[in-house]
N, CA and C atoms as an extended XYZ file, in Angstrom:
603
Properties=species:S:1:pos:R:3:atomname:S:1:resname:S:1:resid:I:1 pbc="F F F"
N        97.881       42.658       81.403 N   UNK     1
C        96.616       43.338       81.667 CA  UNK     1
C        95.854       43.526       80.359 C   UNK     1
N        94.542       43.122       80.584 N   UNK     2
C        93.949       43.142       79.265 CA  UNK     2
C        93.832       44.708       78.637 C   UNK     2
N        93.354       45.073       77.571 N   UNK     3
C        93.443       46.378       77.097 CA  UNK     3
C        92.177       46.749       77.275 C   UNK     3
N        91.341       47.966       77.492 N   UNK     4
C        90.043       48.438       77.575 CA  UNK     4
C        89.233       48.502       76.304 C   UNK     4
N        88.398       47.835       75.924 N   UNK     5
C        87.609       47.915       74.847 CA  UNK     5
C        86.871       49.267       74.837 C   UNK     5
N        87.329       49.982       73.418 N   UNK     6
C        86.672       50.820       73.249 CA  UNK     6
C        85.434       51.214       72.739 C   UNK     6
N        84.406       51.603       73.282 N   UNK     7
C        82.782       51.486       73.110 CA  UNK     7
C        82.738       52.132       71.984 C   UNK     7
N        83.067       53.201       71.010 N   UNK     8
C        83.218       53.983       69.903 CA  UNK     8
C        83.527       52.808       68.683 C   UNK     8
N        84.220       51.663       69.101 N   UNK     9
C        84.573       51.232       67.832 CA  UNK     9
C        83.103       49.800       67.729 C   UNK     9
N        83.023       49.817       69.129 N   UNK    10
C        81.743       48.689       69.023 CA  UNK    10
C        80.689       49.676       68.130 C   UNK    10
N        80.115       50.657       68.913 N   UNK    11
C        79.209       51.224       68.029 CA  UNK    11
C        79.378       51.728       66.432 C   UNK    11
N        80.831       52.001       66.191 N   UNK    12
C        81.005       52.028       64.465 CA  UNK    12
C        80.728       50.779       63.998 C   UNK    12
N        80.263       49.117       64.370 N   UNK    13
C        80.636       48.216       64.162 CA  UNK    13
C        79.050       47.895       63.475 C   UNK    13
N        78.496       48.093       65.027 N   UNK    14
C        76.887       48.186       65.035 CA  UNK    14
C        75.994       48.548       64.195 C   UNK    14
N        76.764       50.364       64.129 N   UNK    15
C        76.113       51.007       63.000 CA  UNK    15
C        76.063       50.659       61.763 C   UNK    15
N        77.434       50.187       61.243 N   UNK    16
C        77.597       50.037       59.999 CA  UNK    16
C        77.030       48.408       59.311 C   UNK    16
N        77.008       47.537       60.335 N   UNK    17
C        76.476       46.652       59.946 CA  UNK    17
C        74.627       47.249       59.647 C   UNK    17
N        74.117       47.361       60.440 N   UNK    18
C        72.937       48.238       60.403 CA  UNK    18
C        72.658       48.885       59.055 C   UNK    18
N        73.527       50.060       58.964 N   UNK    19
C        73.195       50.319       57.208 CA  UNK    19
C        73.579       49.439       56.466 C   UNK    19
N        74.265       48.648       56.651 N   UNK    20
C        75.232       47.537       55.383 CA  UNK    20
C        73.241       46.593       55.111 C   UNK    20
N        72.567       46.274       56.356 N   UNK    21
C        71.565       45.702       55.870 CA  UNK    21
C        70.570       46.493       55.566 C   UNK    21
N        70.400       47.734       55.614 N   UNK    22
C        69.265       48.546       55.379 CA  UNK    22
C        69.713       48.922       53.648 C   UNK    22
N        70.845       49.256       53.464 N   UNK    23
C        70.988       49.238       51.786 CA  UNK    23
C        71.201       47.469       50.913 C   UNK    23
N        70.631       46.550       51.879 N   UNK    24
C        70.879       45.361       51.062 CA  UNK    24
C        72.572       44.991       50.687 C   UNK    24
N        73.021       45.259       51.373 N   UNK    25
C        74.631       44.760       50.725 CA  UNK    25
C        74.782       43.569       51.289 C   UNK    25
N        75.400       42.508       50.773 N   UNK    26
C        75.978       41.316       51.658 CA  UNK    26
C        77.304       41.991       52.642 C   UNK    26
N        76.773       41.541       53.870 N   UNK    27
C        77.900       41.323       54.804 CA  UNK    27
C        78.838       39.705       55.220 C   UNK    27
N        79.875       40.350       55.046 N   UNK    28
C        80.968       39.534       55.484 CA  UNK    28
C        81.680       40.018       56.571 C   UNK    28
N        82.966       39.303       56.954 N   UNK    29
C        83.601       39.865       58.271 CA  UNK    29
C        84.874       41.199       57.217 C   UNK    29
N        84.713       40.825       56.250 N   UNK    30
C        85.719       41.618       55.257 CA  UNK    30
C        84.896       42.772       55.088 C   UNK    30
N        83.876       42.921       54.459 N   UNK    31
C        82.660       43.900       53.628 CA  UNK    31
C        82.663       44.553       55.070 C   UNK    31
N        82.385       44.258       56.112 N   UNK    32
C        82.141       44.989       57.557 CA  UNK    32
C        83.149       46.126       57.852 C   UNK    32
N        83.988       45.427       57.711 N   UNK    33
C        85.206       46.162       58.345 CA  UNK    33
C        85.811       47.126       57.201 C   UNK    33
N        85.597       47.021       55.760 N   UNK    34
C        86.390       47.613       54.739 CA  UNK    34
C        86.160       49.312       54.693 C   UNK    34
N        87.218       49.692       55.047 N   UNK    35
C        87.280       51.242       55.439 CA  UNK    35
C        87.064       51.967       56.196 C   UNK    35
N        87.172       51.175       57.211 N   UNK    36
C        86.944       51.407       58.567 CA  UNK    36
C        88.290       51.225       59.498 C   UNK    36
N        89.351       51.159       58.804 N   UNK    37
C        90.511       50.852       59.601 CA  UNK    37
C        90.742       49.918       60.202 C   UNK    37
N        89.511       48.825       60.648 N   UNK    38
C        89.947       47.825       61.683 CA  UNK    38
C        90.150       46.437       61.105 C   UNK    38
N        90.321       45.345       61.382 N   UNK    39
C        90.510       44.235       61.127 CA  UNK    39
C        89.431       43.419       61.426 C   UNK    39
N        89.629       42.402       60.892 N   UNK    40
C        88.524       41.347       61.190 CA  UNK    40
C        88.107       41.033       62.408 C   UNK    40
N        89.975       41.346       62.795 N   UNK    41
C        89.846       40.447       64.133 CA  UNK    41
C        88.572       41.510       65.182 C   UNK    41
N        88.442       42.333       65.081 N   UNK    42
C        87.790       43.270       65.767 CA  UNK    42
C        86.280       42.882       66.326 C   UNK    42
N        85.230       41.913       65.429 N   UNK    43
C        84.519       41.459       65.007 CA  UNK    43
C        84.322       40.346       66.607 C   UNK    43
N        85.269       39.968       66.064 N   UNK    44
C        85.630       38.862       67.179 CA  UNK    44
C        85.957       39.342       69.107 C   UNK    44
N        87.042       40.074       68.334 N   UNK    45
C        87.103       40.923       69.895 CA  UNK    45
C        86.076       41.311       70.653 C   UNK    45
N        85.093       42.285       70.128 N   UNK    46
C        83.764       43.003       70.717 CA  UNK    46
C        82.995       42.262       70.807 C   UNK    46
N        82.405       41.533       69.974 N   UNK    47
C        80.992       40.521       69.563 CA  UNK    47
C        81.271       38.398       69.915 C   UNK    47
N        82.454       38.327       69.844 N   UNK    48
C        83.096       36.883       69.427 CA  UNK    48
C        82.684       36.464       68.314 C   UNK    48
N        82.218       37.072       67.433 N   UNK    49
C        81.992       37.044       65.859 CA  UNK    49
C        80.620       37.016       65.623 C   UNK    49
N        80.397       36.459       64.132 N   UNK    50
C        79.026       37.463       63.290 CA  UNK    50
C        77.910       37.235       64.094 C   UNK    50
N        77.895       36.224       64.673 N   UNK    51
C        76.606       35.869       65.395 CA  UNK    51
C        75.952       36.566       66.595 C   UNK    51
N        77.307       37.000       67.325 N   UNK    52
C        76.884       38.185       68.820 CA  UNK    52
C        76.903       39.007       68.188 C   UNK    52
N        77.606       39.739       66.871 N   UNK    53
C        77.407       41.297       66.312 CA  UNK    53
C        75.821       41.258       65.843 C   UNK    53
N        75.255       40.413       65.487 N   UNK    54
C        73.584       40.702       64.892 CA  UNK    54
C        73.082       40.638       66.399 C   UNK    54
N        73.629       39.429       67.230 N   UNK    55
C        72.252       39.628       68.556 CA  UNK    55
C        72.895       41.371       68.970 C   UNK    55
N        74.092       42.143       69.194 N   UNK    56
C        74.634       43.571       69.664 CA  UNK    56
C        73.281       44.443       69.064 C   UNK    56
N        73.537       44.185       67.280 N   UNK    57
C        72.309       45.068       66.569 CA  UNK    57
C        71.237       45.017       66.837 C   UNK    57
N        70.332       43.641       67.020 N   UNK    58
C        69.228       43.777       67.841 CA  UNK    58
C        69.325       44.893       68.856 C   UNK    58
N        70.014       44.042       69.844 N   UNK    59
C        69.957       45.216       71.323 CA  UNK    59
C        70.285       46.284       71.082 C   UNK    59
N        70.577       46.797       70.738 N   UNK    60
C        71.319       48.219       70.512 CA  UNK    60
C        69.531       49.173       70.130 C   UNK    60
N        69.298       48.499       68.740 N   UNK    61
C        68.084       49.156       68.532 CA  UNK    61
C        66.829       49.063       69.906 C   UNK    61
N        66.547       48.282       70.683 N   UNK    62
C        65.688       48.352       71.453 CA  UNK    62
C        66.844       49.705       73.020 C   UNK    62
N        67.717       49.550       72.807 N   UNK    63
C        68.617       50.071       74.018 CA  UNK    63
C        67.930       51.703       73.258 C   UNK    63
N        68.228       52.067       72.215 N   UNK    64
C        68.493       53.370       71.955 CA  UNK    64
C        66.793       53.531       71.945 C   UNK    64
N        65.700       52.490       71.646 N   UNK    65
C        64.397       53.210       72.087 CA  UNK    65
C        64.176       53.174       73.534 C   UNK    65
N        64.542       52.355       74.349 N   UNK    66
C        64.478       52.962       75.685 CA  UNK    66
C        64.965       54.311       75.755 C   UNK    66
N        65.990       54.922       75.617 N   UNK    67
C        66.060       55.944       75.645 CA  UNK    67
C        66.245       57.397       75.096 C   UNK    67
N        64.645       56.859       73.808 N   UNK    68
C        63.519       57.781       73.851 CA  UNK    68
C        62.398       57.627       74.190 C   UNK    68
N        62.243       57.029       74.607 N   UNK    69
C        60.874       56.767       75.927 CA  UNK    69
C        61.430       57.274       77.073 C   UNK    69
N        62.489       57.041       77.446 N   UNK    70
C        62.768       57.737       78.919 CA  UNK    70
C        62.542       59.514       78.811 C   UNK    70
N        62.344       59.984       77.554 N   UNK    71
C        61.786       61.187       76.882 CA  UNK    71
C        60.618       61.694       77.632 C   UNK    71
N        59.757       60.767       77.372 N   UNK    72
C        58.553       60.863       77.811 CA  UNK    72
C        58.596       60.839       79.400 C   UNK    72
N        58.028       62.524       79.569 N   UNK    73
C        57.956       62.638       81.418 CA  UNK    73
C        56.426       61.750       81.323 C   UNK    73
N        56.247       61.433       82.788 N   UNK    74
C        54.484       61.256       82.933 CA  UNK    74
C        54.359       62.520       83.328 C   UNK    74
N        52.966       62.685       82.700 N   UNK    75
C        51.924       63.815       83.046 CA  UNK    75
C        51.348       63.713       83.703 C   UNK    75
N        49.969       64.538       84.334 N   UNK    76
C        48.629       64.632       84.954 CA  UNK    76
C        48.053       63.351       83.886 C   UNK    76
N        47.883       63.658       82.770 N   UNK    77
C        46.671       63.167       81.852 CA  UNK    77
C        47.619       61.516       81.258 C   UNK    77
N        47.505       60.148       82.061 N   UNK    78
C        48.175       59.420       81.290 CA  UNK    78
C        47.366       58.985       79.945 C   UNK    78
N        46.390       59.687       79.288 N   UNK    79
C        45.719       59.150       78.254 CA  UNK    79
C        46.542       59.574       76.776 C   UNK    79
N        47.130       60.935       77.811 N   UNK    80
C        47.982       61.568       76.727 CA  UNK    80
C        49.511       61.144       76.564 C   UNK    80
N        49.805       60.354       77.954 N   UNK    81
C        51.233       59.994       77.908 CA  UNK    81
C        51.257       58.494       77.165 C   UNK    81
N        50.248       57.770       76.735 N   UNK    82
C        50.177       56.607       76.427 CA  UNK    82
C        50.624       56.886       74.424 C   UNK    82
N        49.705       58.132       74.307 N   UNK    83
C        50.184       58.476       73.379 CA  UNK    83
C        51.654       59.445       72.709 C   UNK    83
N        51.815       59.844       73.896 N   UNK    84
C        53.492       59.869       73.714 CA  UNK    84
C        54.666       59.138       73.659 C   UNK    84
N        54.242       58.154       74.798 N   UNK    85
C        54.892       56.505       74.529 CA  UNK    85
C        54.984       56.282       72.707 C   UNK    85
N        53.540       56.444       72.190 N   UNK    86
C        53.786       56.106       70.703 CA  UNK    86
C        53.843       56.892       69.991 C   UNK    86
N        54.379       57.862       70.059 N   UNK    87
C        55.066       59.059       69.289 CA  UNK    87
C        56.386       58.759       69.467 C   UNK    87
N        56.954       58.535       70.494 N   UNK    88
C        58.467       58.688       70.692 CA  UNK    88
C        58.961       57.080       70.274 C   UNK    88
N        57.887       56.279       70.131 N   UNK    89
C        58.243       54.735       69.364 CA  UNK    89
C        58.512       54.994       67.655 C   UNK    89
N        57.525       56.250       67.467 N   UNK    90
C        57.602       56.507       66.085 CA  UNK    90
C        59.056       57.192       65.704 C   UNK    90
N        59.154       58.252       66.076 N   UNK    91
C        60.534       59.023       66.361 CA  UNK    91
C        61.539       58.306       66.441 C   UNK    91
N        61.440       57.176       67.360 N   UNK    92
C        63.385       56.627       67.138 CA  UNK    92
C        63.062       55.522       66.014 C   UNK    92
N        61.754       55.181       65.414 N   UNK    93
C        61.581       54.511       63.946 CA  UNK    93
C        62.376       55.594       63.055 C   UNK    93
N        61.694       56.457       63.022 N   UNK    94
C        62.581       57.453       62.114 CA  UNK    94
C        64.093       57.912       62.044 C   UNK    94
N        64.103       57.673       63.329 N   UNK    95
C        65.657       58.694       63.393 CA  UNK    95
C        66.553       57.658       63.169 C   UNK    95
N        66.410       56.322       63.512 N   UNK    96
C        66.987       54.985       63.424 CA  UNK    96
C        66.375       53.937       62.408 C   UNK    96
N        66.158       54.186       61.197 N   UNK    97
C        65.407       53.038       60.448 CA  UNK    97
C        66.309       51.866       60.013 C   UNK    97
N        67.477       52.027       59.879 N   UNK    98
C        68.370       50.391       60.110 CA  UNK    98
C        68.453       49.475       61.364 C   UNK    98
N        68.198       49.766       62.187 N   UNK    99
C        68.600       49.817       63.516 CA  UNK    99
C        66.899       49.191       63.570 C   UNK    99
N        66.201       50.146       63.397 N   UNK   100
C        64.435       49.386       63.297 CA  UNK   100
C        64.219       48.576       62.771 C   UNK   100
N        64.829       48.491       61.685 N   UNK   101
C        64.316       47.073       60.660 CA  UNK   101
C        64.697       45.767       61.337 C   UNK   101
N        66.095       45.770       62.067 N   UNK   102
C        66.673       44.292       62.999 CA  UNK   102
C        66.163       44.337       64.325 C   UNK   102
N        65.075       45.083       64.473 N   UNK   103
C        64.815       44.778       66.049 CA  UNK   103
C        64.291       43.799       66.350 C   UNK   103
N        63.166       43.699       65.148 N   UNK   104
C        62.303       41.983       65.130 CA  UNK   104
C        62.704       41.585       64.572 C   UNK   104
N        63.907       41.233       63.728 N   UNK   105
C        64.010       40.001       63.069 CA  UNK   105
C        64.590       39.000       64.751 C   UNK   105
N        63.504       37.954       64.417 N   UNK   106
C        63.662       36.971       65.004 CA  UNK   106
C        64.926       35.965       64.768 C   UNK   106
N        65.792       36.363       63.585 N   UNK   107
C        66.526       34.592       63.368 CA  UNK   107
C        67.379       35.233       64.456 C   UNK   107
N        67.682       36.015       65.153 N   UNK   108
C        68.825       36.067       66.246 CA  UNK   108
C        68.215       36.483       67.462 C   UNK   108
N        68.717       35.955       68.173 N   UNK   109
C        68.018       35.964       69.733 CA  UNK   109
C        68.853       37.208       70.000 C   UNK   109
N        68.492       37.793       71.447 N   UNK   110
C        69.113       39.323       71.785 CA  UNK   110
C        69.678       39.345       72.890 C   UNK   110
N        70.797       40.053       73.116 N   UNK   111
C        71.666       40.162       74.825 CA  UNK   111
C        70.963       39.764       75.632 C   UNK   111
N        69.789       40.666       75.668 N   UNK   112
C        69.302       40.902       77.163 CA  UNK   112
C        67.533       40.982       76.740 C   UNK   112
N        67.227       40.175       76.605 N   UNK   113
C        65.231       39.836       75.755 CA  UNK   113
C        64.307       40.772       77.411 C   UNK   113
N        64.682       40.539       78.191 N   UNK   114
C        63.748       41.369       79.135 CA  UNK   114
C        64.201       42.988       79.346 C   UNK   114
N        65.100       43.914       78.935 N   UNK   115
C        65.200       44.457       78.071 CA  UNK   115
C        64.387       45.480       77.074 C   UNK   115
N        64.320       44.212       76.133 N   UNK   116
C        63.611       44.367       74.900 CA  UNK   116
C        61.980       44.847       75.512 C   UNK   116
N        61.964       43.795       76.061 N   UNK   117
C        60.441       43.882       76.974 CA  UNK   117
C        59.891       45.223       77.469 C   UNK   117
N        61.232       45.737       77.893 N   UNK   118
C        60.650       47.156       78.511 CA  UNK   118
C        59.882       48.253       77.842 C   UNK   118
N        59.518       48.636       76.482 N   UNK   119
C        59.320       49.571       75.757 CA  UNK   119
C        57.280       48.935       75.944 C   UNK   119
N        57.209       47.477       76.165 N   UNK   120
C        55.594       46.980       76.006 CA  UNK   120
C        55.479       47.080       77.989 C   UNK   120
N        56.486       46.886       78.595 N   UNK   121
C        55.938       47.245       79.984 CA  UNK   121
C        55.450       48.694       80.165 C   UNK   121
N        56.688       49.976       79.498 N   UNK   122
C        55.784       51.367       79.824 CA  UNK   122
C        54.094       51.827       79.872 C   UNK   122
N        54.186       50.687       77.784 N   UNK   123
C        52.734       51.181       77.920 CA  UNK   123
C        51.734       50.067       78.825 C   UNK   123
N        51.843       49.329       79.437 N   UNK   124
C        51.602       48.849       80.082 CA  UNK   124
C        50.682       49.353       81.417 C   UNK   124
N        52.157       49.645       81.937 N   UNK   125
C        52.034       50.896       83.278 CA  UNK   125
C        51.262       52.515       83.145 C   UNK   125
N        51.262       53.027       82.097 N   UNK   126
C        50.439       53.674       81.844 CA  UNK   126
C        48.907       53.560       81.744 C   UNK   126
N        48.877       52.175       80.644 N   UNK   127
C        47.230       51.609       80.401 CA  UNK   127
C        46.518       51.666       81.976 C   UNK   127
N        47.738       51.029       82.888 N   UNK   128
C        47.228       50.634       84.828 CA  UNK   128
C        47.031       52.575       85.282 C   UNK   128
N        47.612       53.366       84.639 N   UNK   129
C        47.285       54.601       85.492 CA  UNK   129
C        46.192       55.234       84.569 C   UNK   129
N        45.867       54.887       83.337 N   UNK   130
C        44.341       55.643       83.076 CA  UNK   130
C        43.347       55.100       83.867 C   UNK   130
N        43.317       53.469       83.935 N   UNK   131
C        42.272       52.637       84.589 CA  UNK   131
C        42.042       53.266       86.064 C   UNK   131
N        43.462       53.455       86.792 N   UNK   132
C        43.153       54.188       88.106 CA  UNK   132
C        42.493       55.746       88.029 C   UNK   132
N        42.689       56.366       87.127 N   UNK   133
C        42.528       57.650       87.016 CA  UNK   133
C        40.694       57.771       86.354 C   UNK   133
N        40.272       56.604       86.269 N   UNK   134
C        39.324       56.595       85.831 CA  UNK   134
C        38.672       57.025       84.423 C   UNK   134
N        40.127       56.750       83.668 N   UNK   135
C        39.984       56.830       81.864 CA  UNK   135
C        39.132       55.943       81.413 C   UNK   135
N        40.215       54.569       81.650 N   UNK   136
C        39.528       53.505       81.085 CA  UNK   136
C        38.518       53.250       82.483 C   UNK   136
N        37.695       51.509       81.195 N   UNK   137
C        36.851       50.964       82.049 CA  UNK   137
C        37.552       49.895       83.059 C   UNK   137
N        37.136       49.571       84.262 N   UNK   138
C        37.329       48.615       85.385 CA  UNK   138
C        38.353       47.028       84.663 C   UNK   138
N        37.047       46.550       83.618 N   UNK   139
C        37.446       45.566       83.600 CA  UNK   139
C        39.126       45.237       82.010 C   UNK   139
N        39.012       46.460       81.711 N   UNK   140
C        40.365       46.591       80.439 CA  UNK   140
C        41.434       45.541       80.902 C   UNK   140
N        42.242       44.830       80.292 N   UNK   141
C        43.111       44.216       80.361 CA  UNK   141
C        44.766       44.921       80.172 C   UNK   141
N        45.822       45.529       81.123 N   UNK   142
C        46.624       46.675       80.418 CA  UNK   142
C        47.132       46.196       79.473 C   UNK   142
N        47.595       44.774       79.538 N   UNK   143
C        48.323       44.187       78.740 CA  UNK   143
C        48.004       44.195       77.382 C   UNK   143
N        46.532       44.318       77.406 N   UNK   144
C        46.178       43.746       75.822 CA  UNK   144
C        45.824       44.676       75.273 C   UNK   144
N        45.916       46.048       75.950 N   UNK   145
C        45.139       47.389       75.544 CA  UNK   145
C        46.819       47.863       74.934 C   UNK   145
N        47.633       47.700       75.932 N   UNK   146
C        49.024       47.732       75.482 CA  UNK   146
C        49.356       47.502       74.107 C   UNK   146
N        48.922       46.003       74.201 N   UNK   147
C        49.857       45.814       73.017 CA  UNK   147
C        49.244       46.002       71.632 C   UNK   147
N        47.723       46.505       71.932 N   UNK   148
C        46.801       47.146       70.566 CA  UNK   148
C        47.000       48.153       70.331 C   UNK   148
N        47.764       49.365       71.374 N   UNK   149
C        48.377       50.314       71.195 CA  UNK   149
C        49.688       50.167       70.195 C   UNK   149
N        50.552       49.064       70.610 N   UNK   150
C        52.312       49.177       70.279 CA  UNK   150
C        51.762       48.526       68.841 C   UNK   150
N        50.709       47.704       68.778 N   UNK   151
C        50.513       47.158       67.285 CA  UNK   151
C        50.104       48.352       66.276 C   UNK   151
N        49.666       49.179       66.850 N   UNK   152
C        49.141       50.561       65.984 CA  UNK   152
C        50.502       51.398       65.804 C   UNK   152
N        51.302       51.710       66.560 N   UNK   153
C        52.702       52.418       66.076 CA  UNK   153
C        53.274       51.667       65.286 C   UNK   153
N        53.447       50.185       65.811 N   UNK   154
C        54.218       49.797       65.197 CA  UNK   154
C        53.885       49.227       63.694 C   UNK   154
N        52.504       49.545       63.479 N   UNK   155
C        51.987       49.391       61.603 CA  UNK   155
C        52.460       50.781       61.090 C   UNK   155
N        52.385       51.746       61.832 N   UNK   156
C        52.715       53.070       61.161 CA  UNK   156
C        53.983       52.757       61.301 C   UNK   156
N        54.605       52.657       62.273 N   UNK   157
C        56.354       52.726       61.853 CA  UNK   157
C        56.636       51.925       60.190 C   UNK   157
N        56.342       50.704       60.669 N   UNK   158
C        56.748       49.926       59.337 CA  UNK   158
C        56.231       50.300       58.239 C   UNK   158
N        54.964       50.842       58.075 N   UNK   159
C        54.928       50.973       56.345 CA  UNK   159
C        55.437       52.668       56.317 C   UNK   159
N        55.765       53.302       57.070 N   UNK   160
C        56.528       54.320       56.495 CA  UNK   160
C        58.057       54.400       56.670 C   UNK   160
N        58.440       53.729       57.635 N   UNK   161
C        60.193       53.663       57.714 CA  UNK   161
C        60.595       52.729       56.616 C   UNK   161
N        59.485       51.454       55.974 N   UNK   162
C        60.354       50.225       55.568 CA  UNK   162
C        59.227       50.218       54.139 C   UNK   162
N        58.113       50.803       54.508 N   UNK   163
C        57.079       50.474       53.079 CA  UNK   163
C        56.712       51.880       52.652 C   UNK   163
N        55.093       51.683       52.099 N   UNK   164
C        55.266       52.616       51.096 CA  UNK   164
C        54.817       54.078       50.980 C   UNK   164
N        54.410       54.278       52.555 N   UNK   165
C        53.472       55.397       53.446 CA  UNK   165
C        54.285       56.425       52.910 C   UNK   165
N        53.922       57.521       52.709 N   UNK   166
C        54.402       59.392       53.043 CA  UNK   166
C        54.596       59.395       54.788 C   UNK   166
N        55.522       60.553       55.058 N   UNK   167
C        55.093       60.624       56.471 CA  UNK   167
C        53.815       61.348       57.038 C   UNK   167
N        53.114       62.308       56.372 N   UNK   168
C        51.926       62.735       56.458 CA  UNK   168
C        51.417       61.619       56.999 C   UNK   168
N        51.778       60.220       56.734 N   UNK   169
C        50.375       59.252       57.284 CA  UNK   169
C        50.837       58.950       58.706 C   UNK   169
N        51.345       59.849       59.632 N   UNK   170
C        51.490       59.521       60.935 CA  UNK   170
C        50.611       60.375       61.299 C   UNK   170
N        49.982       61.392       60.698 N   UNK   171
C        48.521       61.929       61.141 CA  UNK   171
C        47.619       60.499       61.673 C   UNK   171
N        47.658       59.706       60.845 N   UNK   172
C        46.509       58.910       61.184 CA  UNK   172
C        46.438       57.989       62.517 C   UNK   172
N        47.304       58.289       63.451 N   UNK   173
C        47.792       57.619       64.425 CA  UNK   173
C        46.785       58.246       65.320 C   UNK   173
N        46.503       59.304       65.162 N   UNK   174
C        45.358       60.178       66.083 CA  UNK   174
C        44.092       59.578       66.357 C   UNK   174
N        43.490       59.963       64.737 N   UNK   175
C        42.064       58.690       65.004 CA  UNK   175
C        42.318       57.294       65.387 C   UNK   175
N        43.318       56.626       65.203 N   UNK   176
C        43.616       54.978       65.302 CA  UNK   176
C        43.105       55.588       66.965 C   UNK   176
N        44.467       55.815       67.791 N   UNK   177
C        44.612       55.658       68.855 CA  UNK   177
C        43.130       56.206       69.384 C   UNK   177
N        42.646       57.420       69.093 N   UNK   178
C        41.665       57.629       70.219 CA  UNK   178
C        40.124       56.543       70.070 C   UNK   178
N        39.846       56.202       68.703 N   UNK   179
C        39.227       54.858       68.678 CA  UNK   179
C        39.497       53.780       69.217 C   UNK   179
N        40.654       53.620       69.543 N   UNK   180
C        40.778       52.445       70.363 CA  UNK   180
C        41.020       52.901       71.851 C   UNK   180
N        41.373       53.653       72.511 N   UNK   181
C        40.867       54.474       74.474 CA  UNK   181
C        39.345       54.881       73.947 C   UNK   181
N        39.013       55.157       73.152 N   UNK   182
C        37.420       55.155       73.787 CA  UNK   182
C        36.564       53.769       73.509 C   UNK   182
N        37.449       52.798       72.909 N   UNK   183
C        36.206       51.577       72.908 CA  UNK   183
C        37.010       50.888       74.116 C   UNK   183
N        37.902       51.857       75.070 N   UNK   184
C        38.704       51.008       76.273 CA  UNK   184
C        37.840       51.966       77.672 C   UNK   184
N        36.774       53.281       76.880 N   UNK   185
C        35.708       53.884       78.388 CA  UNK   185
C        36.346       55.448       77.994 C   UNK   185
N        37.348       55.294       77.578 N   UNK   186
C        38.216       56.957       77.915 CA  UNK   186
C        36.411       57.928       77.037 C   UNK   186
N        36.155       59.392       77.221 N   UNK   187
C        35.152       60.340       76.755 CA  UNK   187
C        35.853       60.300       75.614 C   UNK   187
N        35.083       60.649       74.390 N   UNK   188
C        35.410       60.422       72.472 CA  UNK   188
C        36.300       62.314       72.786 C   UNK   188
N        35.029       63.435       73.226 N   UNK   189
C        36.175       64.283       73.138 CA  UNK   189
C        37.755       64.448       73.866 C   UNK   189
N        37.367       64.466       75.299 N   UNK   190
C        38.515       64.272       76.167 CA  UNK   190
C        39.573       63.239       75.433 C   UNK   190
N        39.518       62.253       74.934 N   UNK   191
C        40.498       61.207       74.445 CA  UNK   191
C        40.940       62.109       73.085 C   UNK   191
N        40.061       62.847       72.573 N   UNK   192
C        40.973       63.432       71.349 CA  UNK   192
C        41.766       64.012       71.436 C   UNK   192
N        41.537       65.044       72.632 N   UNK   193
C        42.611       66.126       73.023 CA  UNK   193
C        44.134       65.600       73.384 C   UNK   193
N        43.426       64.552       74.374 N   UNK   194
C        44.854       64.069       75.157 CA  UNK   194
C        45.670       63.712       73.556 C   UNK   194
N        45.214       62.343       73.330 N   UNK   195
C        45.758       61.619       72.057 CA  UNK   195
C        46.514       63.016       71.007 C   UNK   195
N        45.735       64.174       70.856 N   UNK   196
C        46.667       65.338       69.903 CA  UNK   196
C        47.564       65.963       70.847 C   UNK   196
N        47.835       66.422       72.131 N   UNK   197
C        48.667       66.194       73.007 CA  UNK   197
C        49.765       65.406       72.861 C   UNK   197
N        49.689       64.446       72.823 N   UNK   198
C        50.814       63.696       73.322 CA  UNK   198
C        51.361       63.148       71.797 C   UNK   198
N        50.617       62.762       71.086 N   UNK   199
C        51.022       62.568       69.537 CA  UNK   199
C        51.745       63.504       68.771 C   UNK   199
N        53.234       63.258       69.077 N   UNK   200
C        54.453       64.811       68.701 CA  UNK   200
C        55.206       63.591       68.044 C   UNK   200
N        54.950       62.699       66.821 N   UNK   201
C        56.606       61.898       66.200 CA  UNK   201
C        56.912       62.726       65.492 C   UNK   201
């Protein structure tokens, strides 16, 4: 009977590769494992070696922002939940910045890529409930309003998790965002409120 893989040692595996690339160290299957009690073979066991442990790290980082987005209740006001969507994108940037830095690297493909997808469907589904709610205008595209949204967190994430921002500059996520819902119909005041509402990283 096979033995039960224990999920505690996958995630020490995950993690540590994760910081091993966020402080620049070369990883090996040796450097990975050194002081950690386990063996190489371990590597192999969980992942089948180095190549599924980077696609694990990918997923892992998009797994653990799904659930801080699942954070985010919907409200009455989705103008304000669109901007909580990108507060809580900012937040697991922060709380996870190794883990953030491998989410896009592209040289490794990921477990489960639709998935990944889910964090650009929320705001998505939101962009579709201002349009119904009569925020935005008729003809907005969610998709593309979406992803001018996730492109705006995700410039603030990166130059302050990985470049050269203070965090003070996640103030500026306020004006970004409500300049862009009001050139999408949302009212300049009403969109400010919501947008300082829901903007908590």
């Amino acid at each position: 009977m096979a033995r039960t893989k224990d999920p505690t040692i996958r995630s020490l595996l995950i993690n540590r590769a994760a910081q091993m690339l966020g402080a620049r160290e070369p990883i090996t299957l040796r450097s990975l494992v050194a002081g950690t009690g386990l063996s190489t073979m371990a590597v192999y066991t969980y992942f089948g070696g180095m190549d599924g442990l980077w696609k694990a790290v990918r997923q892992e980082g998009f797994t653990r922002l799904a659930a801080r987005l699942d954070e985010v209740s919907p409200s009455a006001d989705p103008v304000r939940d669109l901007a909580a969507l990108g507060a809580a994108y900012l937040s697991n940037a922060l709380a996870e910045p190794d883990l953030y830095r491998t989410m896009f690297d592209a040289g490794f493909e990921l477990e489960d890529a639709a998935a990944a997808d889910e964090a650009l469907h929320r705001l998505v589904h939101a962009v579709e409930r201002a349009k119904a709610a009569g925020r935005f205008d008729h003809g907005v595209d969610p998709l593309e309003l979406a992803t001018q949204s996730w492109t705006i967190g995700h410039g603030l994430a990166s130059l302050i998790v990985i470049g050269p921002l203070p965090r003070q500059a996640l103030a500026h996520g306020v004006p970004m965002l409500t300049a862009l819902f009001t050139s999408a119909g949302d009212d300049p005041g009403r969109c400010r409120r919501s947008v300082e509402r829901g903007w908590r990283p």
